[in-house]
Every structure is written in C-alpha cells, then in structure tokens.
C-alpha positions in Angstrom: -31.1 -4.5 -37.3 -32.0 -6.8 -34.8 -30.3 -10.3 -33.6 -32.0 -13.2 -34.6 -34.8 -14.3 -32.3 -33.9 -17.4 -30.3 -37.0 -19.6 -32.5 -34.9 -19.2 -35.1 -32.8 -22.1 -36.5 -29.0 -21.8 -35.8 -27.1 -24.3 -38.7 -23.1 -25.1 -37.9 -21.4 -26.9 -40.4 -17.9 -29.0 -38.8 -18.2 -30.6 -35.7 -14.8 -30.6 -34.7 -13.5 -28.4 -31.9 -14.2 -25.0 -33.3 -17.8 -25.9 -34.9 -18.7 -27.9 -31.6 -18.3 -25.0 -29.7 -20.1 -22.6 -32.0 -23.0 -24.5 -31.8 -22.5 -25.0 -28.0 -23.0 -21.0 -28.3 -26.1 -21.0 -29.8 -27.8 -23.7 -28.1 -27.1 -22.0 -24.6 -28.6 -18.7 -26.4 -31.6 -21.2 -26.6 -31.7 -21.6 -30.6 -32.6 -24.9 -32.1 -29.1 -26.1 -33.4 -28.3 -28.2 -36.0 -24.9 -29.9 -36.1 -24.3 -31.1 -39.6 -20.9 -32.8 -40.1 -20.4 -35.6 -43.5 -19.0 -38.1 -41.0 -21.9 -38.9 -38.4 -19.3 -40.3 -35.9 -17.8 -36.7 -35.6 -21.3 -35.5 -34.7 -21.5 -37.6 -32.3 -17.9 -37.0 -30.9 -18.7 -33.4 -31.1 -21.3 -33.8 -29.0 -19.9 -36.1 -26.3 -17.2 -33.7 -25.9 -19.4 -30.9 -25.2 -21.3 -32.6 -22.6 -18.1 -33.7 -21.1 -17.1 -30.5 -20.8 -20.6 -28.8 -19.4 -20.4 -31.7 -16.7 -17.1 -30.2 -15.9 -18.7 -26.9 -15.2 -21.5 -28.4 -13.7 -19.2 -30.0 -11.1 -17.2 -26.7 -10.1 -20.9 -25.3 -9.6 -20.8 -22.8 -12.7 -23.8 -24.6 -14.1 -26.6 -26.5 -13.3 -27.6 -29.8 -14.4 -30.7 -28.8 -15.4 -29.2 -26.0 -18.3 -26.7 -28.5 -19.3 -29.5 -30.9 -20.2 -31.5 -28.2 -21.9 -28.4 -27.1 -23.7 -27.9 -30.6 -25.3 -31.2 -30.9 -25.7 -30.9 -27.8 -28.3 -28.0 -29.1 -30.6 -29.7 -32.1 -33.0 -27.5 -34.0 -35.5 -27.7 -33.3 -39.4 -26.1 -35.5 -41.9 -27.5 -34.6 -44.8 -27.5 -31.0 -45.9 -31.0 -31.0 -46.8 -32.1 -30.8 -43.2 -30.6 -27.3 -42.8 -33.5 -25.9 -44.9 -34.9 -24.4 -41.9 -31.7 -22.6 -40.8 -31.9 -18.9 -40.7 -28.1 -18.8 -40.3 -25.5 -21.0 -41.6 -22.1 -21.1 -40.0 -19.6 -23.1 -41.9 -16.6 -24.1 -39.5 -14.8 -26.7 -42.2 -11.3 -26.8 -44.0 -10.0 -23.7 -44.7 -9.9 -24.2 -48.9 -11.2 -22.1 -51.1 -13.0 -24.3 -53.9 -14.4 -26.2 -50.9 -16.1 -23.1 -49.3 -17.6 -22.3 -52.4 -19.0 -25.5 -53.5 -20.5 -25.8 -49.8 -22.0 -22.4 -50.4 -23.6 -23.0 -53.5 -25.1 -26.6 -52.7 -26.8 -24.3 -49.3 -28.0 -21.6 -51.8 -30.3 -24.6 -53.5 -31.2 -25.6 -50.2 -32.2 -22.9 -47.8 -34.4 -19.8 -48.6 -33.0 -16.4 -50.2 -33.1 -14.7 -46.6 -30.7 -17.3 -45.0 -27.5 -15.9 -44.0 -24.3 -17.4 -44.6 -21.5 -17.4 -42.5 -17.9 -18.3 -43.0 -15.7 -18.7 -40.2 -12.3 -18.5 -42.3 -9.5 -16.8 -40.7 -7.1 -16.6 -43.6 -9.1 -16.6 -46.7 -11.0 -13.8 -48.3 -15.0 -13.8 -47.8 -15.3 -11.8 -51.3 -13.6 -14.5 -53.0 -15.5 -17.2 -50.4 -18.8 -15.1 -51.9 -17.8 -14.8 -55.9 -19.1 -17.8 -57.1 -22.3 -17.7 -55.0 -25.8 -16.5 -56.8 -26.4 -14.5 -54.1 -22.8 -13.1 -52.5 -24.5 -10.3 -50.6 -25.9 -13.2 -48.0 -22.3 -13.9 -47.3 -20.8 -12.7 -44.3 -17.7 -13.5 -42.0 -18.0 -14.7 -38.6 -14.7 -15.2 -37.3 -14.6 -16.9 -33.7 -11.8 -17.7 -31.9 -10.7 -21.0 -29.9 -12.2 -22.3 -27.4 -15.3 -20.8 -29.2 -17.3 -21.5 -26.1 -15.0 -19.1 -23.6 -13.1 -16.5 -26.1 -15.9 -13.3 -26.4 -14.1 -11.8 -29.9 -16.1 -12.5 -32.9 -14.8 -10.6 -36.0 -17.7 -9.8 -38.3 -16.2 -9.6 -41.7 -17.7 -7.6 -44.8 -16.6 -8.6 -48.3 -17.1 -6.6 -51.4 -20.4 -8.1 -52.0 -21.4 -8.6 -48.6 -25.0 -6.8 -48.2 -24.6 -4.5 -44.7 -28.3 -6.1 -43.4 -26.5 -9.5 -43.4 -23.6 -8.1 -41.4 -25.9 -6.1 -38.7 -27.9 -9.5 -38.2 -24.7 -11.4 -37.3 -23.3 -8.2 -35.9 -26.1 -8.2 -33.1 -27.1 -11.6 -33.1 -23.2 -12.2 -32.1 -23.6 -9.5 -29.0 -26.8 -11.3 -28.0 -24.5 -14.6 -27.5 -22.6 -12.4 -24.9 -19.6 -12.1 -27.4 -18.2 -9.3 -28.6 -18.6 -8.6 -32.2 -16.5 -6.2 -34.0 -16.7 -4.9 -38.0 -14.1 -5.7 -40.4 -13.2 -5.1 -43.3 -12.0 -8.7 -45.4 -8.3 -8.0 -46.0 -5.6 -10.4 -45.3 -5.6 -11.3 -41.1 -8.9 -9.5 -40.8 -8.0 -7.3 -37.4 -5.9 -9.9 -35.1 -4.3 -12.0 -37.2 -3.0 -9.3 -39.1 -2.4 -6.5 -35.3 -1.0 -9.4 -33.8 1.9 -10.0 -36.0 4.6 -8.1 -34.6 4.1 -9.6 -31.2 5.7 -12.6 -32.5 7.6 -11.2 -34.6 9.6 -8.1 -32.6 10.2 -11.2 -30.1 12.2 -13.7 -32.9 14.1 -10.2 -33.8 14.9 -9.4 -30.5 16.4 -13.2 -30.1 17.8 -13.2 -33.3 19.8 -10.1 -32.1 20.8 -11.4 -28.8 18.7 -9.1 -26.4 17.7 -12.0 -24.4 17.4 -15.6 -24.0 13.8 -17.0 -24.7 12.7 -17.2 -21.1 13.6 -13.7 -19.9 11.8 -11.9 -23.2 9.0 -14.0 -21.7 9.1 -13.3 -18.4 9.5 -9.7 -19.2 6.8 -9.1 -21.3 4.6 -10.9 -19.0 5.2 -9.5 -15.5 6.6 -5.9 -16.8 4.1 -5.8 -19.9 1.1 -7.5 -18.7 0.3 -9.9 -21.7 -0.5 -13.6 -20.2 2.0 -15.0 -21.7 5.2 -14.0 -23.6 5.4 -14.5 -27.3 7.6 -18.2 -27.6 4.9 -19.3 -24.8 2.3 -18.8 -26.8 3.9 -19.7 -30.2 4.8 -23.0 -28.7 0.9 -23.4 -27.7 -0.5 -22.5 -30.9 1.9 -24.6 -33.1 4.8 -23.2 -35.0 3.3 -24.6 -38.5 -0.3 -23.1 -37.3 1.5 -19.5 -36.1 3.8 -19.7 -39.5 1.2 -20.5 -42.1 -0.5 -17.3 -40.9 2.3 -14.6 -40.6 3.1 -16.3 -44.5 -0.6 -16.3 -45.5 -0.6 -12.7 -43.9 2.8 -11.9 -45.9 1.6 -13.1 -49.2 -1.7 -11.4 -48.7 -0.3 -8.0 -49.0 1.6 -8.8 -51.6 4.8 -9.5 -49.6 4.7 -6.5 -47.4 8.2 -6.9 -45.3 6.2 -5.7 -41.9 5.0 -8.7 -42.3 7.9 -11.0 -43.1 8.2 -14.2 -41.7 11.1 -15.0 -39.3 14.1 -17.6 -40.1 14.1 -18.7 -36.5 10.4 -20.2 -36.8 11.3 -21.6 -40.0 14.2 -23.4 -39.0 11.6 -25.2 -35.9 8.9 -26.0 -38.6 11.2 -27.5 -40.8 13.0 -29.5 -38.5 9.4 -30.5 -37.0 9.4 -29.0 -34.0 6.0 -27.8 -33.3 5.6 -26.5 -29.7 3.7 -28.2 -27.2 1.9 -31.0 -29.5 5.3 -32.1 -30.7 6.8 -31.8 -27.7 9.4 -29.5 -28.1 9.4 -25.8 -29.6 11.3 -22.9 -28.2 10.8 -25.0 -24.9 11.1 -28.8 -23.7 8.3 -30.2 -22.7 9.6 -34.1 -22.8 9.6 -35.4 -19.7 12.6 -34.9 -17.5 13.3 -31.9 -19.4 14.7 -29.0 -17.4 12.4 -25.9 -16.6 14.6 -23.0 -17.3 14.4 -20.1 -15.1 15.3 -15.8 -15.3 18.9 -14.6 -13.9 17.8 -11.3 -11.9 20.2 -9.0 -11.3 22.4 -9.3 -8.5 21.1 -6.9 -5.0 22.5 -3.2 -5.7 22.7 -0.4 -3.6 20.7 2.4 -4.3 21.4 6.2 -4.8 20.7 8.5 -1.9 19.1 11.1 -4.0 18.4 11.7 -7.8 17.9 14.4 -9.7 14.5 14.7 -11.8 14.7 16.4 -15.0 11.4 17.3 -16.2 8.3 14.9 -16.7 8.8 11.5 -17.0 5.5 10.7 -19.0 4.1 7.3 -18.6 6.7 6.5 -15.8 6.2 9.6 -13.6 4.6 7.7 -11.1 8.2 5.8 -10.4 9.1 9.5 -8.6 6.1 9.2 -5.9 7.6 5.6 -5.3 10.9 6.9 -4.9 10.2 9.7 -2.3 7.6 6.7 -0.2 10.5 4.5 -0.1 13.0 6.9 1.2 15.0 8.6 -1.8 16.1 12.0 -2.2 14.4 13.6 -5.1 15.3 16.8 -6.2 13.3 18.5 -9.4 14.6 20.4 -11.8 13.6 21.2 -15.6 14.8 19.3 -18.7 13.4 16.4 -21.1 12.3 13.8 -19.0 15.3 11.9 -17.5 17.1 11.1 -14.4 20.5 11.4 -13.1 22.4 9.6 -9.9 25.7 10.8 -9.9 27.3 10.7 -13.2 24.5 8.0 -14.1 22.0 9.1 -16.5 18.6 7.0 -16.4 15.9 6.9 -18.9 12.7 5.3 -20.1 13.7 3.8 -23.6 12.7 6.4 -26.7 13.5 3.6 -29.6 17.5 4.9 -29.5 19.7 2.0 -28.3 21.5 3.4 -24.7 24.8 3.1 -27.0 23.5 5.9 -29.5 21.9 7.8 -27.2 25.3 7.9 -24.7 26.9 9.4 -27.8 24.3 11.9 -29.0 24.2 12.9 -25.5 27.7 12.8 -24.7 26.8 10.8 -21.5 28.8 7.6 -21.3 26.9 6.0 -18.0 23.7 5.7 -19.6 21.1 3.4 -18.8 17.7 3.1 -20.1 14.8 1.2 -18.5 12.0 -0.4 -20.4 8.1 0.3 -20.8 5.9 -1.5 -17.8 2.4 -1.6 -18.2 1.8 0.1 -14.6 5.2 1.2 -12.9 3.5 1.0 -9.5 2.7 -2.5 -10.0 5.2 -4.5 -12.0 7.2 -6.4 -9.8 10.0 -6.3 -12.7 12.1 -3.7 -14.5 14.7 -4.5 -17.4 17.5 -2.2 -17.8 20.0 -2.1 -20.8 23.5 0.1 -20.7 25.7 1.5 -23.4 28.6 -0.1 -24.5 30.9 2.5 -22.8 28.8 2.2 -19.3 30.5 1.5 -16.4 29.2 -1.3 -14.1 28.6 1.3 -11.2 26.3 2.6 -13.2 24.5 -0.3 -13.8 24.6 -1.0 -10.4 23.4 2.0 -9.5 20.1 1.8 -12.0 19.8 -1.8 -10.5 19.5 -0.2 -7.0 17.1 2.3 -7.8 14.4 0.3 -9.0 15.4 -3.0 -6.8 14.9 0.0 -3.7 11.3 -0.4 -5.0 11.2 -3.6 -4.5 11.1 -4.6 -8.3 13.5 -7.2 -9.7 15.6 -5.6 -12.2 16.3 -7.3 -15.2 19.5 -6.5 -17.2 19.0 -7.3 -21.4 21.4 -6.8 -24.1 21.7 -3.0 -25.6 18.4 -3.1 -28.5 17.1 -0.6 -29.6 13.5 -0.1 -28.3 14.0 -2.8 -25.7 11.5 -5.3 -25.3 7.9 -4.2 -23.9 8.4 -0.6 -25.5 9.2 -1.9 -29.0 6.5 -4.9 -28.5 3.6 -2.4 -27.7 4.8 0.7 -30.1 4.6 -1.8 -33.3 1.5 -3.6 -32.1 -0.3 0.0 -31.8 1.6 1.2 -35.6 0.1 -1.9 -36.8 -3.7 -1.2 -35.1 -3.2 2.1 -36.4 -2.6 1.3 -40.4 -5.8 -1.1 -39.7 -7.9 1.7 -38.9 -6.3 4.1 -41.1 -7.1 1.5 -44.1 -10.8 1.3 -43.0 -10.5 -2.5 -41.8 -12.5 -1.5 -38.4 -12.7 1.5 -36.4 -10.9 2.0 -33.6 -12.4 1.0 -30.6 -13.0 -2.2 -32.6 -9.4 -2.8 -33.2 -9.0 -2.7 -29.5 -11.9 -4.8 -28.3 -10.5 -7.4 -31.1 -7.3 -7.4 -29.3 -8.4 -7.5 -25.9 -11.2 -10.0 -26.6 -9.6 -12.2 -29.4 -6.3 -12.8 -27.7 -6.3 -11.1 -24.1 -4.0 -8.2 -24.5 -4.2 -6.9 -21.6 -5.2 -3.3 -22.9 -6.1 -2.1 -26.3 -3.2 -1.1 -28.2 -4.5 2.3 -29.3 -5.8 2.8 -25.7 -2.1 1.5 -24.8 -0.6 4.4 -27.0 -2.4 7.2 -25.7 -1.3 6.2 -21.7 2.1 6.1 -23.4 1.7 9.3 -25.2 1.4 9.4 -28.6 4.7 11.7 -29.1 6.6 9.6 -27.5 5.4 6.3 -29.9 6.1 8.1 -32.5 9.8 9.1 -31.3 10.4 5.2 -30.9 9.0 4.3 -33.9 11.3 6.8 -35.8 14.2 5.9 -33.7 13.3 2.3 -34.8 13.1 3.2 -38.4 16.7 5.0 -38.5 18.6 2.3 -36.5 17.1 -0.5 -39.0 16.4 0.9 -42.1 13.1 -1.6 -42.2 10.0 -0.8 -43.7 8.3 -2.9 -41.0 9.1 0.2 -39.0 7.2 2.2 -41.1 5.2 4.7 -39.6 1.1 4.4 -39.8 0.1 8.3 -41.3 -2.9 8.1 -39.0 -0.9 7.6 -36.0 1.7 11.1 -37.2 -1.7 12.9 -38.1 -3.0 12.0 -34.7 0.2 13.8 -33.0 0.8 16.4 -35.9 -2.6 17.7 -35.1 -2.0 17.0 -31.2 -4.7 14.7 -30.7 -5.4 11.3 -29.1 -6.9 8.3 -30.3 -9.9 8.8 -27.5 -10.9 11.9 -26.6 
C-alpha cells in the first residue's frame, strides 16, 4: 500500500497537547489539516502554542521562517464535524473513554466517505472494542503516538479484530512518510510499550522496597552503568505517578490480573497521599524550592590487586580483561566458568543468584558480584554487591579493581539480579512474550522501545550482546529466589536458547 499523498486531507480531532502536535506532523508533511476541537478557544490555543514553539526553532536556526509560515498556513480550524467530510484520515486524539470513542466514530461514519480511515490514538483502551459499535470496524485502526508528538518517532499502528490490513498498511506507510517510525501491533492490553516497559518501573519499586538502594543511586546506576536517560523514579516523577499507575493497573486488569504485571504498594502509597512527581511538586524527589538535591555515596578509593586470575570467558564483560592488562594488572588465564579471582576474592558478573547464595553453593565466602553495564569500556560506574559472610578486604579489593579503571564503583545491598542485569533481563522476557503472543515481530518490539521511550538499545538486541544463556540463567535464578510468576520465563526466549539460536541472525 502506499502513504497517503500529501493532497490528501489530514483530520485531527483534540487540540490539546497530543492532537496539536499530530496535526503539527501532518501539516509539515504538507497535508491540508484540519484541527477540529468542540471548544473553538482550544483550537486556537492549540494553535498559538504551536507557532510558539516553531518560532522557538526558528530562533536556534533549525527552521526557517518561511516553513513555519507554510506549516501554519496548512493546519485550518474545524468546529463543526461536518467540515471533516473531506478528510481521508481521521485521527481522534480526545478523552480516553470508551462510549465516547464510539459515539465520535459513528457521528464520522455519517459524515465522511466509506474509504476514510479512522484512527484512534488510545493508549489503554482496545481498538476492537473502539471498532464494535461502528458500521464499518474494518476502517478502524490504531495510531498510537507518543508525547511530544512533534519530536518522539514511535508510532504504534494497532490492528483490532476487525481492523481491515489495507487500512493498517495506509497508516503504516503514511506514518514512515512523516519521518516516524511505525511499527505493527497487535490490540492487547499496553499495545508494545506500555505493556514491555512495565518492569522498568516495576523491578526498580522492588529493588527499593527490598533495600538494594536508596532512590538516587538505583538512578544513577541505571543511567550511567545501564545507559537509559533517566532512571526509573526520574522518569516516574516526570510522567505523574497517577498517569504511570493508571497504566501498570489498566495494564494489570487487562490481562486479567496477570501478577508480572502487578502494581507496586510504594506508588500507591504516593498517589494516594497526592504526591504526583514533578506537577505536584514532590514524588520520589523534592522539587519545592529550597529542597535539597540529593547526591550518590561512591565507594571509598581502594587499592587494587596486582594480578588476577581469569577463569574462562567472561561473556558480555570480557572486554573488562583488555582494560585490566592497558592499565597495568596482572592477568593470568586459566579455564573455568567465567569468573575472577584476587586472592581469596572471587569476582563475578551477576547470574540472577544473590552473592549470599552463590558464596554458599560455591563454598566461596569472599564473593562479590558486579552488575551488567551497557558497554564495560565506557561506563564510568560499576556497582558491586557482597555476600553476607564477605569480608571487607574483599570488597575493597573488588572496589580497587574496577576503581584502577578509572570507574566509580558503587556498592548496593546483596539482591538478587542486582540492578541493570535484573532491569534489562525482565524488560527483554517481557519483549519476548510480546512477540511470542504475535503482538508485533521482533524488530518491531525493539524499534517501539528505542523510539517510543529511548531505551538506549532494543531489548531483544540487548539480550543477544548479553547472551541469551546467560538471560535465561538470571531469569531462572530470579524465579527460584522469589517464587513470582512475574519471573516467569517467555517459551520463545528458552526455545531461542534450547535450539541455540539468537533473536537476529
């Protein structure tokens, strides 16, 4: 199918933030937009902010004046549905409510002809049961953006039941000719992100709840060792606990109270007690003024070993021994499973046990175990966690190691999984279940994640640099130390190393 030619009309309906900018979209594609909102003065506010914010880019020299002009020149207001006759695509950007939907979709069935497509841009409720009501359901399609409309390239392009696959290809490659990045779905509850991301937030309130870390350091860590932009309170606090907690409980109820998707205690104590995040002014951080920034404890300057003994491959983290022998360490090589040992100090990349268990299984008291980084040779931090029975020499000694690369080491309470590798592993499960249950395919659950919240690699891509085995070792490990079902492991993800595969070739 081919993307909508730019004579075509382009319909939004909603001009607040999210419909403003999707009409900003097509009117910089070059469509003639119509901006339909039941209150004029929104339209107009809609609008205004738009040009306020082209002026803006005008000024830093990303645009001319000229396009801006043009590009307002595009968007024309509606206030009556009865101008969007024209439209050969309708995107409705209103209250997310079902009966509401519905009746808006059958008053634009009277109105515009039987090849208009229909778009909802609902991100919680289903587009079969947006579409069951309608005369003809097979024009309705999902066309999920995300905020700021304008600058965020994911746009999920969701299929319900009835939802004929013409309509989808049309909004499919009309989408890619807007510069986004359109990706299939399947309409199930969370779509791709809503429902991948959900253990991002969710491993993070566990890991607090159980004392790993304070709030700042589980941020810090997962955004300088793991790479994300910001950590997972960060970004709750900016979304809005109510907005962040309606989801993971519409998400929850949507699969018929699935507990991988339950919702946590700790964000239900901060919506009840109104504490929202940023808008409210305080979340898991202050933001009233005068409030006090807090900052990360690094561990305390170590000294390192002299040489260490390297027992096999370390998988993702076998680039750490290059670094070791540049900056002046001893490294002798000798076969095993993948671990290292300074002195009576054993050292190893987290594998889901806690360094407790794994001291005992091993019969190794000074055990340490680092955590997951997404590039070893780049991080600038390290967290380390010890067994109960670990001496502090031995912590001191893991501190040296990795502070003699001039990382800052970061020590966190004894979790199992630890913070990045437990983060990424049930992301990835998570991506792998969606794919396994047909909602997209998998490069699309990737580009959903990189492009609809900027993780900073796809999670399936991010499994296979791990090593599938290995993911699978730490999700096990997870599953016996909890006794969760959230833990539970996708069958695509053990068929993929049953059969020793990859998710990309």
């Amino acid at each position: 199918m081919a993307a909508l030619s730019t004579n075509q009309t382009i319909a939004v309906i909603g001009a607040g933030t999210m419909g403003a900018g999707i009409a900003q979209i097509a009117a910089a594609a070059g469509h003639p937009t119509l901006l339909f909102d039941l209150n004029p003065e929104a339209i107009e506010r809609g609008i205004a902010q738009t040009d306020a914010g082209l002026k803006k880019l005008v000024s830093r020299g990303k645009m001319s004046d000229e396009d801006r002009i043009a590009l307002i020149a595009n968007i024309t207001p509606a206030t009556k549905l009865e101008e969007l006759t024209s439209a050969s695509l309708v995107i409705e950007a209103i209250l997310e409510d079902l009966e509401v939907k519905q009746n808006l979709f059958g008053q634009l069935e009277s109105i515009c002809s039987e090849q208009t497509i229909l778009a909802t841009n609902t991100s919680s409720l289903s587009v079969t049961a947006i579409a069951a009501k309608l005369a003809r359901p097979g024009n309705l399609v999902g066309m999920h953006f995300f905020n700021p409309a304008p600058v965020m390239k994911l746009v999920e392009v969701v299929s319900g039941i009835t939802t004929q696959p013409a309509a989808a290809e049309t909004v499919f490659d009309t989408a890619a000719s807007w510069g986004k990045h359109p990706v299939y779905a399947k309409s199930t509850p969370g779509f791709i992100v809503n429902r991948v991301a959900r253990p991002f937030y969710a491993e993070g309130m566990r890991l607090l709840e159980e004392g790993a870390a304070d709030v700042t350091t589980l941020d810090t860590l997962i955004r300088e060792a793991g790479g994300f932009r910001m950590g997972p309170f960060e970004l709750m606090d900016l979304i809005g606990h109510d907005v962040n907690y309606a989801v993971t409980s519409t998400v929850y109820a949507g699969f018929y109270y699935d507990q991988r998707f339950l919702p946590s205690l700790i964000q239900k104590e901060l919506v009840d007690g109104g504490l929202y995040g940023r808008k409210s002014g305080q979340g898991f951080y202050d933001y009233r003024e005068g409030a006090v920034k807090p900052v990360i404890n690094d561990a305390p300057a170590a000294v390192p070993p002299k040489t260490i003994e390297v027992a096999g491959h370390l998988g993702v983290a076998e680039s750490l021994v290059e670094l070791w022998q540049q900056a002046g360490i001893e490294i002798i090589r000798n076969e095993g499973e993948g671990w290292i040992q300074a002195g009576k100090t054993r050292i190893a990349l987290t594998d889901g046990r806690s360094a407790t268990r794994r001291a005992a299984e091993d019969n190794l008291p000074n055990t340490v175990l680092f955590d997951l980084a997404i590039d070893f040779n780049k991080t600038t931090r390290i967290a380390l966690a010890a067994g109960d029975n670990t001496s502090a020499e031995a912590i001191q000694l893991a501190t040296g190691l990795f502070q003699k690369l001039d990382k800052k080491v970061t020590v966190i309470a004894d979790i199992p999984g630890m913070v990045v590798m437990r983060t990424v592993c049930t992301i990835a499960n998570e991506a792998a279940d969606t794919v396994f249950q047909q909602v997209c395919d998998i490069a699309g659950a990737d580009t959903a994640m990189k492009s609809g919240v900027n993780y900073p690699q796809g999670p399936l891509a991010w499994a296979d640099q791990i090593g599938l085995p290995h993911v699978l070792t730490v999700l096990e490990n997870l599953l016996q130390a909890y006794g969760l079902d959230r833990y539970r492991i996708s069958q695509l993800l053990r068929r993929k190393v049953e059969g020793g595969n990859r998710f990309y070739a």
